[in-house]
C-alpha positions in Angstrom: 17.1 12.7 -21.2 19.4 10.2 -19.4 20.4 6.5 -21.0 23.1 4.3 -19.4 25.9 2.2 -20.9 27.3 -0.9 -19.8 31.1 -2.2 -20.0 32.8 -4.5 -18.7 36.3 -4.5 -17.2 39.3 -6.5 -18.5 42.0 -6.8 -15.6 45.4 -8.5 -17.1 46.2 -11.8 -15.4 48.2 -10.1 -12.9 45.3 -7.5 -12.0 42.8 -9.9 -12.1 43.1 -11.8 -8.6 44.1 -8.3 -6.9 41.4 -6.5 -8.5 38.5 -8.7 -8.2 39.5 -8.9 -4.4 40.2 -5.3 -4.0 36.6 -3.9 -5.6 35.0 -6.4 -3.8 36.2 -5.3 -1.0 35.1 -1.9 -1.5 31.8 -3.0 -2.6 31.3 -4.8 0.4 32.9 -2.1 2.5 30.4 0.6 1.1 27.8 -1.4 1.2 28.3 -2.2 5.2 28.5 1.1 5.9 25.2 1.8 3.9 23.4 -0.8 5.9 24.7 1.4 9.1 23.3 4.4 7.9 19.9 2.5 7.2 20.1 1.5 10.8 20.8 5.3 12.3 18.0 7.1 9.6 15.3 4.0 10.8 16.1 4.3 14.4 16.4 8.7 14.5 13.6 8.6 11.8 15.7 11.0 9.5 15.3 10.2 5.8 16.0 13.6 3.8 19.8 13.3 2.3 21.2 15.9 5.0 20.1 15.2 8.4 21.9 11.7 8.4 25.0 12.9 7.4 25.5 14.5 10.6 24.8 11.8 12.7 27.1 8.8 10.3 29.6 10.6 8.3 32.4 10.2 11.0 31.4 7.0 11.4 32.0 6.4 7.8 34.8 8.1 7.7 36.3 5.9 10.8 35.3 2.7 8.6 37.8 3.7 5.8 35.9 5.8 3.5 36.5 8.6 1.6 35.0 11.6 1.5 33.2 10.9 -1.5 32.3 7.3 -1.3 31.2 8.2 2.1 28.5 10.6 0.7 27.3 8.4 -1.7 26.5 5.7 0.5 24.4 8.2 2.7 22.8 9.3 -0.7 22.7 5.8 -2.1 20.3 4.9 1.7 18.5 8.3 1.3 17.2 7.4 -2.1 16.0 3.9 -1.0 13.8 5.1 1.9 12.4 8.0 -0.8 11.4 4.9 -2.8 10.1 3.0 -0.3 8.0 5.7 1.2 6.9 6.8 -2.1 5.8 3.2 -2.9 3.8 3.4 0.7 2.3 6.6 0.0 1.1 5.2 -4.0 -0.6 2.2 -2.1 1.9 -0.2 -4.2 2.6 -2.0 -0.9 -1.1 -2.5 -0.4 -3.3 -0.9 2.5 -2.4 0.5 6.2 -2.8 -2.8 8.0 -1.5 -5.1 4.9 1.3 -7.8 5.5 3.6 -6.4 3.1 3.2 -3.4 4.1 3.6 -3.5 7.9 7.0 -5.8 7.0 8.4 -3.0 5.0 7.9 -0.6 7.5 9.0 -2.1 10.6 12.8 -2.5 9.8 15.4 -1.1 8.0 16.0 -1.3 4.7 18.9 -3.5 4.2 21.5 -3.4 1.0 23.1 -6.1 -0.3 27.1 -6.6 0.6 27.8 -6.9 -3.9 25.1 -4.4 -4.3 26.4 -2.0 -7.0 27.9 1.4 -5.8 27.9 4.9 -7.6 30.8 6.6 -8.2 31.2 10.1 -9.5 34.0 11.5 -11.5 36.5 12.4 -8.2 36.6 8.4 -7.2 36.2 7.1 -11.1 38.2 8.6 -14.0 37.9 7.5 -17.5 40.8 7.5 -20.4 39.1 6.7 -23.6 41.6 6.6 -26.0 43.1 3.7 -23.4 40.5 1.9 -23.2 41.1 2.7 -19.2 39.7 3.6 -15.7 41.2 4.7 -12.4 39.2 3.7 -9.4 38.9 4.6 -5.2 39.6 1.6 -3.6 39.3 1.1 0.2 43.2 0.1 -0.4 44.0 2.8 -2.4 43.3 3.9 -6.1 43.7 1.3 -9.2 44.7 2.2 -12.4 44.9 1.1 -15.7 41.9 -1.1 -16.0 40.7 -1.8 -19.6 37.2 -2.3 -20.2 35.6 -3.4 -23.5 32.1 -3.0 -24.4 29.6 -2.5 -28.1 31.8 -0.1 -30.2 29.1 1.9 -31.1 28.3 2.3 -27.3 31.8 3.1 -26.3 31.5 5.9 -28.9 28.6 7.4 -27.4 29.8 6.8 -24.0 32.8 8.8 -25.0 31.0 11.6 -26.2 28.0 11.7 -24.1 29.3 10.4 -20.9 27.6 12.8 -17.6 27.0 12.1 -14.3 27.6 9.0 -12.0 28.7 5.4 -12.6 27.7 2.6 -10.8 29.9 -0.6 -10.3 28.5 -3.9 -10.4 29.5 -7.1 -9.7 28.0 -10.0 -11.9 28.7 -13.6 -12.1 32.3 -12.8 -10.6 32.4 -10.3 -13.2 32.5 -6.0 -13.0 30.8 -3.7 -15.2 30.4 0.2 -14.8 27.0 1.3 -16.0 27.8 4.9 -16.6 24.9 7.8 -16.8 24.9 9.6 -20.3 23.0 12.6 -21.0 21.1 13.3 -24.3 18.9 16.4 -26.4 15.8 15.1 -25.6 13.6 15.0 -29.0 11.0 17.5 -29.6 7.6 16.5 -28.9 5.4 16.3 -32.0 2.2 18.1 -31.5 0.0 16.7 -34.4 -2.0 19.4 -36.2 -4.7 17.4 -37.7 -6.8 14.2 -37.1 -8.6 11.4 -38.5 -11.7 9.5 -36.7 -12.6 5.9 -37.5 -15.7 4.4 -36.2 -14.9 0.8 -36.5 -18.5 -0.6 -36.0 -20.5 1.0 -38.7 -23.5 -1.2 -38.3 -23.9 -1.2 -34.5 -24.5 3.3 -34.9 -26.0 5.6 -37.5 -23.8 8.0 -37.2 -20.9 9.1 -39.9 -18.1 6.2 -40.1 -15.3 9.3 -40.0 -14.6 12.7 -39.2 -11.5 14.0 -40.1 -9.9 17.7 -38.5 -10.7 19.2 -41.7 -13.7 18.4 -44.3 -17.1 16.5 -44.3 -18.2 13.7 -42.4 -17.2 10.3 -44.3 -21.1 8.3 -43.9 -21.0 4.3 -44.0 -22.9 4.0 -46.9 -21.8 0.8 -48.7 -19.1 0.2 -46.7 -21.4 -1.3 -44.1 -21.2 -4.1 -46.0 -17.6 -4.9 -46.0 -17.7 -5.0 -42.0 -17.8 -8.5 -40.7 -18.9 -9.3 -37.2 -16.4 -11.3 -34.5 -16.2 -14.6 -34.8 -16.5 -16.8 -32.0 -13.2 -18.6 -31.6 
């Protein structure tokens, strides 16, 4: 089972200005890009995660990007239009010839510029006991970032940490919402039951059952059941 935990970064006064200029730089440079790639998949009509990569990934290479980065935005569009054409096929967006659907289908999906962006562990390194990050920028990597967050999720970020992290920008703030990975519990698989009639008076049947002995019959207890009141 995945859960996801939040922190927030802490540039020093001398990262800050630089920092908060670089990532959004990057966010806005990714998310460009991904707004491309929207553009190519609507246009050639390719969706799946492979066939667009062909078509943009020099593209997104020529606008700066990284290797990595660069997949992830073509991943980031892929997974939009699976959404969207998942919501179509659910009726969510309502019938064939409804409004809101027809206006989701006839353009392409378009991402924010401050969207947030995923990062896997080749752009985005973590160094716990620091308190620190390392991060791809479009102007190169940054390092030695602190970020602060709930002490007992910092723990089980530390421990339990798997996956991608996404950066988000938030009332001129950053935060990394990292994917963590946990046993999921076992599934209780009850064993035995108990039935309740709640309206003895309206059937004259038994007023329980239960998995394992008689049926429990109203009997007096009739009497203790009041009818709804009228509020």
């Amino acid at each position: 089972m995945n859960l996801v935990v939040q922190v927030k970064l802490l540039p020093t006064p001398e990262q800050a200005a630089a920092l908060s200029a670089t990532l959004s730089a990057t966010l806005s440079a990714c998310n460009t890009a991904a707004n491309a790639v929207s553009a190519v998949a609507f246009t050639q009509g390719v969706f799946a995660r492979q066939k667009p990569q062909k078509l943009v990934y020099a593209d997104l290479k020529a606008r700066g990007l990284s290797a990595q980065p660069a997949l992830h935005v073509i991943r980031k569009v892929a997974d939009a239009y699976t959404t969207l054409h998942a919501s179509i096929e659910a009726g969510l967006l309502g019938g064939e010839h409804s409004r809101r659907r027809r206006k989701a289908e006839s353009k392409p999906i378009a991402v924010r510029v401050d969207a947030a962006q995923p990062f896997d562990d080749r752009c985005l390194s973590w160094q716990m006991d620091a308190r620190t990050i390392s991060i791809w920028t479009v102007t190169g990597r940054l390092r030695d970032i602190a970020f602060t967050g709930e002490p007992g999720q910092v723990k089980f970020l530390a421990t339990h940490r798997k996956g991608e992290t996404d950066l988000v920008h938030r009332d001129g703030m950053f935060f990394l919402v990292a994917t963590c990975e946990v046993e999921q519990a076992p599934q209780f698989a009850p064993t035995d039951w108990i039935g309740v009639n709640c309206r003895p008076r309206k059937t004259r049947g038994p007023v329980g059952r239960s998995s394992s002995g008689p049926p429990v019959k109203a009997g007096g207890a009739a009497r203790f059941q009041r009818e709804p009141q009228d509020q």
